[in-house]
TORGU-891287 format. One record per residue (C-alpha): x negated, y, z; chain. Coordinates in nm, 2 decimals. Each point is the difference from the previous one (the first is absolute). Layout:
N
<r X="X" Y="Y" Z="Z" chaine="A"/>
...
This chain:
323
<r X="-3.64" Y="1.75" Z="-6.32" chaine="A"/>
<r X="0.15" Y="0.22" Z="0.24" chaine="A"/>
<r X="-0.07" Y="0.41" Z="0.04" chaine="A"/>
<r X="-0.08" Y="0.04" Z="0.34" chaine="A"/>
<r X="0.11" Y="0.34" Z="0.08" chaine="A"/>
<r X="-0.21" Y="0.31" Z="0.15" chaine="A"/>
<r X="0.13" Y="0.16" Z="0.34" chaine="A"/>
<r X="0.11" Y="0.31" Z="-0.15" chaine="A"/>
<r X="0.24" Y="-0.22" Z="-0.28" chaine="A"/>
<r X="0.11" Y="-0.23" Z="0.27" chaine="A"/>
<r X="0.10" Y="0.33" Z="0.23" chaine="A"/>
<r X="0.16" Y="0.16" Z="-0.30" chaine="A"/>
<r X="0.20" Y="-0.31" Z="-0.06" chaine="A"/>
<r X="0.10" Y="-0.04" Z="0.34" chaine="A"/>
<r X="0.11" Y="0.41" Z="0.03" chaine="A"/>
<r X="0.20" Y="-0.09" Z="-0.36" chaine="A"/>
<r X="0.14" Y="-0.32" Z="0.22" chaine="A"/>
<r X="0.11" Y="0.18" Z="0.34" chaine="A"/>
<r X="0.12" Y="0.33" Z="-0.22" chaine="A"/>
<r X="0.26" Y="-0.26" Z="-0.16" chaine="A"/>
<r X="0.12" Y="-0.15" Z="0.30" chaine="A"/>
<r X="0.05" Y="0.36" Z="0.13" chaine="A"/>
<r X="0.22" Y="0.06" Z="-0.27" chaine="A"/>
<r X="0.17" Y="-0.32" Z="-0.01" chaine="A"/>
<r X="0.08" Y="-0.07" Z="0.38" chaine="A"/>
<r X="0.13" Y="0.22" Z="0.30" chaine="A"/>
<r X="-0.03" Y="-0.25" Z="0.24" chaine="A"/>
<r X="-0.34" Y="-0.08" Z="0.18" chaine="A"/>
<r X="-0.09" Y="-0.25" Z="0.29" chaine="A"/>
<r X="-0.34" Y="0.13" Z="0.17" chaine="A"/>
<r X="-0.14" Y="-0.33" Z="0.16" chaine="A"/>
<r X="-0.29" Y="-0.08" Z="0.17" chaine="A"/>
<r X="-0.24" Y="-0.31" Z="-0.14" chaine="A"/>
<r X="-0.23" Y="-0.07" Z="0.31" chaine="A"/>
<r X="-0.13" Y="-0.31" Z="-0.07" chaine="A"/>
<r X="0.19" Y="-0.13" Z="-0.30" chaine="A"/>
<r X="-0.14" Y="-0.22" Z="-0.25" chaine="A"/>
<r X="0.02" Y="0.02" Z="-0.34" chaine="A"/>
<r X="0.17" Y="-0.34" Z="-0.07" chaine="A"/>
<r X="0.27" Y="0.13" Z="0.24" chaine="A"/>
<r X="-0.01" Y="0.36" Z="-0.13" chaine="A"/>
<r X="0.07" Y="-0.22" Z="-0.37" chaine="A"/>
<r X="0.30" Y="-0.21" Z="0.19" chaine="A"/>
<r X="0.16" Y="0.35" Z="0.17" chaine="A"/>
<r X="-0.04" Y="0.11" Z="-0.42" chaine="A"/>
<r X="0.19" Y="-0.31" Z="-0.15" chaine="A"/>
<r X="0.27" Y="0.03" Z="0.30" chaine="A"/>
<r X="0.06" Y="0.34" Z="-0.13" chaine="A"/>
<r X="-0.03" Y="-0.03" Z="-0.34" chaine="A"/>
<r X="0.34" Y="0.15" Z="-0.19" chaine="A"/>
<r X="0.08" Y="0.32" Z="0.18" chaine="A"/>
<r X="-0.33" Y="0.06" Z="0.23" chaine="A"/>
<r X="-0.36" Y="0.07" Z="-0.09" chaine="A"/>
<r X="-0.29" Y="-0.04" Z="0.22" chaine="A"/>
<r X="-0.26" Y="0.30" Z="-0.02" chaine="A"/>
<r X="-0.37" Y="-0.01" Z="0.18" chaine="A"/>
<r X="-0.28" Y="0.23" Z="-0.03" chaine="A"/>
<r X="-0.23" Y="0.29" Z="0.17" chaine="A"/>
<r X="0.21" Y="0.22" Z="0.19" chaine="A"/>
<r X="-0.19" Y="0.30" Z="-0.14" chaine="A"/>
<r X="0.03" Y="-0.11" Z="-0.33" chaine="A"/>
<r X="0.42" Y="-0.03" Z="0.03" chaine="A"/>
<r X="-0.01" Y="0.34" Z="0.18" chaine="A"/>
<r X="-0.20" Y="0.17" Z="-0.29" chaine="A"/>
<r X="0.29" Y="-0.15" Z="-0.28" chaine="A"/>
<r X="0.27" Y="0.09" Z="0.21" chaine="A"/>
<r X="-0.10" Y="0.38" Z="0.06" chaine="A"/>
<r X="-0.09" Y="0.03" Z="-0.36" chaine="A"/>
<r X="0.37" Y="-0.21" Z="-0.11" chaine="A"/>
<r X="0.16" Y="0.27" Z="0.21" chaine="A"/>
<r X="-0.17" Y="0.29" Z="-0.18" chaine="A"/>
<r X="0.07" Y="-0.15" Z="-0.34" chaine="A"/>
<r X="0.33" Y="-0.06" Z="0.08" chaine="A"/>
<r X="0.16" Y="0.26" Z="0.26" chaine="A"/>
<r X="0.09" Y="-0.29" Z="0.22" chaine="A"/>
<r X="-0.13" Y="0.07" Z="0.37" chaine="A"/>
<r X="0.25" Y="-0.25" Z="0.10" chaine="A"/>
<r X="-0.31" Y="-0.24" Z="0.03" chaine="A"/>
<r X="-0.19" Y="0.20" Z="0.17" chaine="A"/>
<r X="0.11" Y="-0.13" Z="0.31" chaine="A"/>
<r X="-0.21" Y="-0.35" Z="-0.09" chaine="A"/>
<r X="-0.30" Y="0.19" Z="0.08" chaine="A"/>
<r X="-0.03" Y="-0.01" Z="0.39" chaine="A"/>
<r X="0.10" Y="-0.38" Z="-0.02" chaine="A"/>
<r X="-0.27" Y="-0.08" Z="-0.17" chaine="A"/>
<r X="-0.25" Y="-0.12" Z="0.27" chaine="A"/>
<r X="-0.17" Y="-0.31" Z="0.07" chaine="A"/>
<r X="0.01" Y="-0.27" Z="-0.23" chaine="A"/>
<r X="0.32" Y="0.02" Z="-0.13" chaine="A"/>
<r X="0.22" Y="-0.13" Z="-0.32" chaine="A"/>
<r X="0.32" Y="0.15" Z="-0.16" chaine="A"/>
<r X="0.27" Y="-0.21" Z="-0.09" chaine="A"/>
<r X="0.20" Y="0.18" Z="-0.27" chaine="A"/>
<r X="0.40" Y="-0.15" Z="-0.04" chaine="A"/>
<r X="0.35" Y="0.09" Z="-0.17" chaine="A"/>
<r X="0.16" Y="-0.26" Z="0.25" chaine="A"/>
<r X="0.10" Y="-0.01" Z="0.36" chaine="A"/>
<r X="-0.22" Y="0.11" Z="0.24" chaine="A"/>
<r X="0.08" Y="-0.20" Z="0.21" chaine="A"/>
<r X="0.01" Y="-0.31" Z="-0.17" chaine="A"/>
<r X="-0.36" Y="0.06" Z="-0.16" chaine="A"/>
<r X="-0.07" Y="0.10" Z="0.37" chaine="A"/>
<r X="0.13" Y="-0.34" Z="0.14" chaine="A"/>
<r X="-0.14" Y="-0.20" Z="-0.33" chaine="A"/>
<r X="-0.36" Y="0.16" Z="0.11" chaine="A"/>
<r X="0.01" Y="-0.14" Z="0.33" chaine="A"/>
<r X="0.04" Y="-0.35" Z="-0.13" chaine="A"/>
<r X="-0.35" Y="0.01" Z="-0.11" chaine="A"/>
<r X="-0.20" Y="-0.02" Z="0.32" chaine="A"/>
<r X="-0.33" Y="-0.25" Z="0.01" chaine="A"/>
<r X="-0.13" Y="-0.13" Z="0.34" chaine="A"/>
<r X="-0.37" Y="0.11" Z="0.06" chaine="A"/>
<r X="-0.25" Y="-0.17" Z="0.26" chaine="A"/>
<r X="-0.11" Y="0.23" Z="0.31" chaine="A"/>
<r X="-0.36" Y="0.16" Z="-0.15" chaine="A"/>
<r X="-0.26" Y="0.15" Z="0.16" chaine="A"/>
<r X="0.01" Y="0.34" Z="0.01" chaine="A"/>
<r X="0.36" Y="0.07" Z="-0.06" chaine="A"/>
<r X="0.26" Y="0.22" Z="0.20" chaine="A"/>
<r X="0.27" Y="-0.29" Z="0.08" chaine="A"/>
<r X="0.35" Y="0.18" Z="-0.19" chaine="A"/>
<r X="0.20" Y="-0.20" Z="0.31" chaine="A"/>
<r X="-0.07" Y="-0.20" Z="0.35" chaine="A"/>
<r X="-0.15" Y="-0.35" Z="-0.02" chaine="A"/>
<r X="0.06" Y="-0.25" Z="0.21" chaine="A"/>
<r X="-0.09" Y="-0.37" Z="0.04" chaine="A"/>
<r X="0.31" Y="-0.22" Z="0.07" chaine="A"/>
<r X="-0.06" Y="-0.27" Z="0.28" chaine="A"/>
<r X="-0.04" Y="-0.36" Z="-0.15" chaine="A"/>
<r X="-0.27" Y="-0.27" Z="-0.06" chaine="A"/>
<r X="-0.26" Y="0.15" Z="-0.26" chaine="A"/>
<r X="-0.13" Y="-0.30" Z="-0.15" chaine="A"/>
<r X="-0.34" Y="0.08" Z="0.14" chaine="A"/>
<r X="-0.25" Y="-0.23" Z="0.14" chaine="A"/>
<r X="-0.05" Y="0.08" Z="0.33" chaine="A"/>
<r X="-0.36" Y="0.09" Z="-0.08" chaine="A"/>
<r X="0.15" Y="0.35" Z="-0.09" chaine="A"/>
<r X="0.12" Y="0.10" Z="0.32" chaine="A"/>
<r X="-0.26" Y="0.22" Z="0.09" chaine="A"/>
<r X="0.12" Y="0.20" Z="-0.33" chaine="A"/>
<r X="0.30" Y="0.06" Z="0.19" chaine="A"/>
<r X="-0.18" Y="0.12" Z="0.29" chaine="A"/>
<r X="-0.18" Y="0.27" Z="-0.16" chaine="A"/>
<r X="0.37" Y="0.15" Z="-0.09" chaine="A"/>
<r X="0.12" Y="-0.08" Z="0.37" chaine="A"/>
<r X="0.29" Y="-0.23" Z="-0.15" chaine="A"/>
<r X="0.13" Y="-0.24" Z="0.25" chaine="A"/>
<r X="-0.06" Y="-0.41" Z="-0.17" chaine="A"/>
<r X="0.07" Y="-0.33" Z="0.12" chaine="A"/>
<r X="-0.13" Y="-0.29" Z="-0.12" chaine="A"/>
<r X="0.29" Y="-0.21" Z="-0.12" chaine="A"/>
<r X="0.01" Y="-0.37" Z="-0.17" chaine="A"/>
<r X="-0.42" Y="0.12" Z="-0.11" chaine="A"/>
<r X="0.11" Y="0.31" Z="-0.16" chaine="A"/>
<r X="0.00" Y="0.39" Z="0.18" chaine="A"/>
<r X="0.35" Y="0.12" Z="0.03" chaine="A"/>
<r X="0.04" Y="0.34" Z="0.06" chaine="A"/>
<r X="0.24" Y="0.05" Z="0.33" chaine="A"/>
<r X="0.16" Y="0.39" Z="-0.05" chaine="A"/>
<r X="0.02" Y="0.21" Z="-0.26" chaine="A"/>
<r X="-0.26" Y="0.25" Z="-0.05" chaine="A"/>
<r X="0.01" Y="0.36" Z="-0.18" chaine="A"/>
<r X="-0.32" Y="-0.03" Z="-0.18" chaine="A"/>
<r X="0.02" Y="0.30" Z="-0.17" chaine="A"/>
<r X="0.16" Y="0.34" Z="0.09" chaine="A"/>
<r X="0.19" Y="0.22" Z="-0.30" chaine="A"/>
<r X="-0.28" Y="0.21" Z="-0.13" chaine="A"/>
<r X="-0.33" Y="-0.15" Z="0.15" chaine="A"/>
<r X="-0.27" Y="-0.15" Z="-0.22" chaine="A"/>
<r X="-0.02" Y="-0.34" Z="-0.07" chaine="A"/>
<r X="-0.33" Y="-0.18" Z="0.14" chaine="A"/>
<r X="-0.19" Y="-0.27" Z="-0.05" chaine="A"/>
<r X="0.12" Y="-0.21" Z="0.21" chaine="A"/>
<r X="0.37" Y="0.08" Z="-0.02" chaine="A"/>
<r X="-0.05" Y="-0.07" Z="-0.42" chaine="A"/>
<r X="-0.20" Y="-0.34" Z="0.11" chaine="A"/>
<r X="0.30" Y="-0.10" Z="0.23" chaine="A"/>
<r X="0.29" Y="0.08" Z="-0.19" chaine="A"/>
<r X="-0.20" Y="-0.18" Z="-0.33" chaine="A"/>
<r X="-0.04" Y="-0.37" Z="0.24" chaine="A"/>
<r X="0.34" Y="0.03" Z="0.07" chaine="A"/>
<r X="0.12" Y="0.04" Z="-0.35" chaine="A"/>
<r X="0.18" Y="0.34" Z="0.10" chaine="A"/>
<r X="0.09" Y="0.27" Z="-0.26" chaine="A"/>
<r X="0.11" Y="0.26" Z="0.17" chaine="A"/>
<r X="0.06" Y="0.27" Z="-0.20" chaine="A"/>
<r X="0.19" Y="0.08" Z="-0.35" chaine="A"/>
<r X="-0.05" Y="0.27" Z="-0.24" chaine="A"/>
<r X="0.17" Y="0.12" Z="-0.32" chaine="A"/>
<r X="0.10" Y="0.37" Z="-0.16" chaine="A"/>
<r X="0.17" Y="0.20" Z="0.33" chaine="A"/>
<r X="0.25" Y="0.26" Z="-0.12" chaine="A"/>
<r X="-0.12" Y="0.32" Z="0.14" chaine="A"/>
<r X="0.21" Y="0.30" Z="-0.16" chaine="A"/>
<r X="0.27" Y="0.00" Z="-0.22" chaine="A"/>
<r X="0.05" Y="0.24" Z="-0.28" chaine="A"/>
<r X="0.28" Y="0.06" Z="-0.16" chaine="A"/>
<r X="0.10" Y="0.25" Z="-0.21" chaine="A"/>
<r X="-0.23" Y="0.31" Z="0.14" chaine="A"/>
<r X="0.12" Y="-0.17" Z="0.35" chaine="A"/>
<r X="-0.27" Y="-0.17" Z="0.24" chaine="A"/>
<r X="0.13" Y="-0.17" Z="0.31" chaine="A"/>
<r X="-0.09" Y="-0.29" Z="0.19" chaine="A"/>
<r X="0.05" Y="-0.40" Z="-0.10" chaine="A"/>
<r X="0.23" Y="0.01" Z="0.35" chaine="A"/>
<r X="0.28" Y="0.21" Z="-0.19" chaine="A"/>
<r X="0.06" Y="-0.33" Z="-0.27" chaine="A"/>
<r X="0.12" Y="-0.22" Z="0.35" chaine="A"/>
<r X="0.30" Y="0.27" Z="0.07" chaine="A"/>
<r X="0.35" Y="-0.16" Z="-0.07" chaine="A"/>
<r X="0.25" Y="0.20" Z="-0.02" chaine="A"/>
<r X="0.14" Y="-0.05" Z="0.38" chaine="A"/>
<r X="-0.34" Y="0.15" Z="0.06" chaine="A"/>
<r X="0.07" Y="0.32" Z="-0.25" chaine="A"/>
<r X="0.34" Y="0.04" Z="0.15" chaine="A"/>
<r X="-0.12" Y="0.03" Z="0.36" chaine="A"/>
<r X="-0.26" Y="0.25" Z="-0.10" chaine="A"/>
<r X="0.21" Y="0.23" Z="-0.21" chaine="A"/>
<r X="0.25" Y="0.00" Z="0.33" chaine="A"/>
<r X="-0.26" Y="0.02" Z="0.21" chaine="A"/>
<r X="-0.12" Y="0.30" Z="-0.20" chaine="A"/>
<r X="0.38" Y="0.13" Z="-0.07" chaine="A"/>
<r X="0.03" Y="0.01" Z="0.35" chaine="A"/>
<r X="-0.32" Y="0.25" Z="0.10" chaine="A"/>
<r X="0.12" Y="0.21" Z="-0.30" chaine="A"/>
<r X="0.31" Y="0.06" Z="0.18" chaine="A"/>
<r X="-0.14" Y="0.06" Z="0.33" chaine="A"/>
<r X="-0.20" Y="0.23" Z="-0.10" chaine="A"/>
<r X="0.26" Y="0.19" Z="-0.22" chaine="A"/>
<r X="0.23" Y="0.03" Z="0.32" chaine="A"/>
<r X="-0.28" Y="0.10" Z="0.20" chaine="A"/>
<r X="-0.10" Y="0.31" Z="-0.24" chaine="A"/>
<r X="0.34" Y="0.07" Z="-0.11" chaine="A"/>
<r X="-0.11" Y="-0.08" Z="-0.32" chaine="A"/>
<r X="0.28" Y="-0.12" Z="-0.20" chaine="A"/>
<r X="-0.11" Y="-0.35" Z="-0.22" chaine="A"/>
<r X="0.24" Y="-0.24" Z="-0.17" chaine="A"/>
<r X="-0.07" Y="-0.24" Z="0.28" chaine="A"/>
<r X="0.12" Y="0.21" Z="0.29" chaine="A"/>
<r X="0.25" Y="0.21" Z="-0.16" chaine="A"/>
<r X="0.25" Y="-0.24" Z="0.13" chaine="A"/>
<r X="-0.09" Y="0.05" Z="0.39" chaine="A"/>
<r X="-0.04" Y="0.34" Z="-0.06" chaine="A"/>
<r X="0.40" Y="0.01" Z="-0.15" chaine="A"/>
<r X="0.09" Y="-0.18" Z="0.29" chaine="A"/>
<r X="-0.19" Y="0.22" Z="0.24" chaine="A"/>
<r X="0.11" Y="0.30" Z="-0.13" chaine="A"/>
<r X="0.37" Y="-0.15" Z="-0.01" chaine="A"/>
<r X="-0.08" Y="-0.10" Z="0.39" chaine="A"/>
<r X="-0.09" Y="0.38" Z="0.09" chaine="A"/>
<r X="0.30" Y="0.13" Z="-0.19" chaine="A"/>
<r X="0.24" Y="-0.19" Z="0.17" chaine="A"/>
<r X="-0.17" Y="0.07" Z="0.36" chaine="A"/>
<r X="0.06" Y="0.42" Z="-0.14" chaine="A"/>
<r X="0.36" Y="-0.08" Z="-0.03" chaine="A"/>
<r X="0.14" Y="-0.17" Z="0.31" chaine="A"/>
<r X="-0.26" Y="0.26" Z="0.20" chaine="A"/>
<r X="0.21" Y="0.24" Z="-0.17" chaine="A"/>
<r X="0.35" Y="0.13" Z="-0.19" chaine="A"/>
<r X="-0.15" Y="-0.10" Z="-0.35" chaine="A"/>
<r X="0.16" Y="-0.31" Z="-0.16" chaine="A"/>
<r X="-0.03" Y="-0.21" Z="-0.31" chaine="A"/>
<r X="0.19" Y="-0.27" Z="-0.10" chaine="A"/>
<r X="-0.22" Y="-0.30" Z="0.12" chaine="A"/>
<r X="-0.08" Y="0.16" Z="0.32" chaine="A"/>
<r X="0.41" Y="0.01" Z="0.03" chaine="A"/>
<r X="0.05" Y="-0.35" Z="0.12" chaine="A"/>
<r X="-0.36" Y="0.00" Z="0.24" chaine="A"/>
<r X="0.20" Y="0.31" Z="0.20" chaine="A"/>
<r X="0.29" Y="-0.18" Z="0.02" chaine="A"/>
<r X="-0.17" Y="-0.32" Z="0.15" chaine="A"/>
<r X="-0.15" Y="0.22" Z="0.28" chaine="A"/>
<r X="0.27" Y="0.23" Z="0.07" chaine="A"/>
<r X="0.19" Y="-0.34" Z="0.07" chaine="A"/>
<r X="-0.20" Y="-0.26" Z="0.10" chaine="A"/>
<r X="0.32" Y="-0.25" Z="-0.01" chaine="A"/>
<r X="-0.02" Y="0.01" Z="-0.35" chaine="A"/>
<r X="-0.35" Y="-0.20" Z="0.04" chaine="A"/>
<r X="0.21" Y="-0.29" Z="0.19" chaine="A"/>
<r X="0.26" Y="0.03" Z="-0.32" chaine="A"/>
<r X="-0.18" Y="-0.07" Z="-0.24" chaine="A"/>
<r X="-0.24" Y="-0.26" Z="0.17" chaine="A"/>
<r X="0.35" Y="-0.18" Z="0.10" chaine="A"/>
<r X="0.13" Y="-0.15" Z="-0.31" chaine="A"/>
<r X="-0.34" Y="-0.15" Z="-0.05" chaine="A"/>
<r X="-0.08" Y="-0.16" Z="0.37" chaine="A"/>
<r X="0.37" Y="-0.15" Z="-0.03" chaine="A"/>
<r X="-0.08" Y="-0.14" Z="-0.34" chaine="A"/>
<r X="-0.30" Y="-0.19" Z="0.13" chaine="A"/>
<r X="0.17" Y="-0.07" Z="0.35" chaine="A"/>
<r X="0.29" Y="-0.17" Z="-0.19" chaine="A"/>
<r X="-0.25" Y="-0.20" Z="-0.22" chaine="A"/>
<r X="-0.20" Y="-0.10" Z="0.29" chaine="A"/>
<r X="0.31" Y="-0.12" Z="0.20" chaine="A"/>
<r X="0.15" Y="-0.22" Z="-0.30" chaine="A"/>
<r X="-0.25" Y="-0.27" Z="-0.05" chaine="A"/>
<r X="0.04" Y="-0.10" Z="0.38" chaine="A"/>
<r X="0.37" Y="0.01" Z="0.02" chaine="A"/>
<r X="0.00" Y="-0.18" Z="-0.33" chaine="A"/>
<r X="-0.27" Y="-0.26" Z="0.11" chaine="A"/>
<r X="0.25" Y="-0.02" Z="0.35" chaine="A"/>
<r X="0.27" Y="-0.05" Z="-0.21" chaine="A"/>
<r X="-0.21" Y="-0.31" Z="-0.17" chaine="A"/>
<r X="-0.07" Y="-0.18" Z="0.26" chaine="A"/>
<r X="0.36" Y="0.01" Z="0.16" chaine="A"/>
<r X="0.07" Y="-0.17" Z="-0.38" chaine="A"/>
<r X="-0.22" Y="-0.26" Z="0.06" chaine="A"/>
<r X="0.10" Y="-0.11" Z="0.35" chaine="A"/>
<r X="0.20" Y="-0.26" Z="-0.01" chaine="A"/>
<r X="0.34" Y="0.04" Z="0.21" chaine="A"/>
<r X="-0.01" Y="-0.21" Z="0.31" chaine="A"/>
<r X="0.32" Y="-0.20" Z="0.12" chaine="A"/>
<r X="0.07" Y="0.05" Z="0.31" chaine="A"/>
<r X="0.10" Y="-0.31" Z="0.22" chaine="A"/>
<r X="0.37" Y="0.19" Z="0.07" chaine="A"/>
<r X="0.06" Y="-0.03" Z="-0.35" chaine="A"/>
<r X="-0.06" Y="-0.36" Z="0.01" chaine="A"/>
<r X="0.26" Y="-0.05" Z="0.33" chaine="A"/>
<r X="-0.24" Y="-0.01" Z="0.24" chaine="A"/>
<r X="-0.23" Y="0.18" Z="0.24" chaine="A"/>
<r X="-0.35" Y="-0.09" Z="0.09" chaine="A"/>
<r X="0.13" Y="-0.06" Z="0.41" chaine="A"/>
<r X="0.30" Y="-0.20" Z="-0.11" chaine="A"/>
């Protein structure tokens, strides 16, 4: 005979539950459970069995245990659960990937019939095609303003038709409709909301980044850093090199403006008290390329007068053409 418990027990043993896993795991997935069952809440359980647990329950209840783990503990890392908590919600507790348990969570989606009453998640709309409706049933289609045919004694619906917008409320009709034609249009399973992970919360989104994606962010960001460093004067690892070369820019302009001299500015004074020298020591390098662009047509002249053949003339032979 079992002990069926009283609510106070069963809350104690659920704070004595949640308190462990809040010592056990620093990981958390906050997802919402709109409309999952609990056959596919039990599948999303077995899929994760190993490294993941699945935890449901009041959201005031899992507040109350996680103020009063933080008090026993000293750990406010948790803390940051609390706003999270809204709406009928489920933590997913996990010592492996994110984004794996992330991905694996996804695979657990149901398709759902079109009920009265409820906010559509995404657009519906019927595909043209023949129904498989008598034709008896075209003043059905009427009602909805969907253009039929009558084709071979069935109705066959001629365009496609947005039934339902994102985020109106399914009617009557639109659930009658969608049930004839044998459409399930929408799918539901645990959505990661949040992601917790070690005193962190950020969004699902961050999981996607590669790390081309990381790269081009932390240059993107290296470069405003720098910008702004220049444009305070502030000196930063990231634009101490442009300021070095700035300041060596302005040091040399000092010099040839005036009788003050160091050894790299030598060679700049030189250039611009004679220019020639520019012509110099561009020379050697425009002959260079000059001579190396000039030898593959003389060698590929040189080729072809190899491979004509030498023609006899008819002197050689004793006679001319007009003898």
């Amino acid at each position: 005979m079992t002990v069926r418990l009283s609510k106070a027990e069963k809350k104690i043993q659920y704070d004595k539950k949640l308190c462990g896993l809040l010592d056990e795991y620093n990981k958390v997935l906050i997802a919402v459970a709109d409309n999952v069952g609990s056959n596919q809440l039990q599948n999303i359980r077995k899929g994760l069995r190993g490294d993941s647990i699945v935890l449901m329950g009041k959201n005031t209840l899992i507040r109350r245990c996680i103020k009063v783990h933080a008090e026993k503990t000293g750990n406010k890392d948790y803390l940051n659960l609390l706003p999270l908590l809204v709406g009928n919600v489920g933590l997913i507790f996990t010592k492996g990937d994110l984004k794996e348990v992330s991905e694996e969570v996804a695979k657990y989606k149901v398709g759902a019939p079109a009920r009265v009453g409820l906010v559509a998640p995404i657009d519906v709309v019927v595909p043209p095609g023949n129904t498989g409706l008598d034709p008896s049933q075209t003043s059905f289609f009427q009602v909805l303003n969907i253009p039929t045919k009558i084709n071979k004694g069935t109705v066959e619906i001629i365009t496609p038709v947005e039934l339902i917008k994102k985020g109106e409320k399914v009617g009557s009709s639109e659930a009658a409709l969608l049930a004839k034609l044998g459409i399930r249009p929408f799918s539901y399973g645990l959505i990661v909301q949040s992601v917790y992970d070690d005193g962190s919360v950020y969004s699902p989104e961050v999981l996607d980044l590669t790390e081309d994606d990381l790269i081009e962010k932390f240059s993107s960001g290296l470069a405003m850093v720098t910008s702004l460093s220049l444009a305070l004067s502030y000196p930063t690892l990231a634009a101490a090199p442009h300021m070095f070369i700035n300041a060596y820019k302005n040091v040399l302009a000092v010099s040839i403006a005036t009788e003050y001299t160091f050894p790299q500015a030598e060679k700049v004074k030189e250039y611009l008290k004679d220019p020639s020298k520019f012509a110099v020591a561009a020379a050697p390098a425009a002959t260079a390329a000059d001579t190396s662009g000039a030898a593959a047509p003389a060698a590929a002249k040189e080729e072809e007068k190899k491979e004509e053949p030498a023609e006899e003339s008819d002197d050689d032979m004793g006679f001319s053409l007009f003898d």
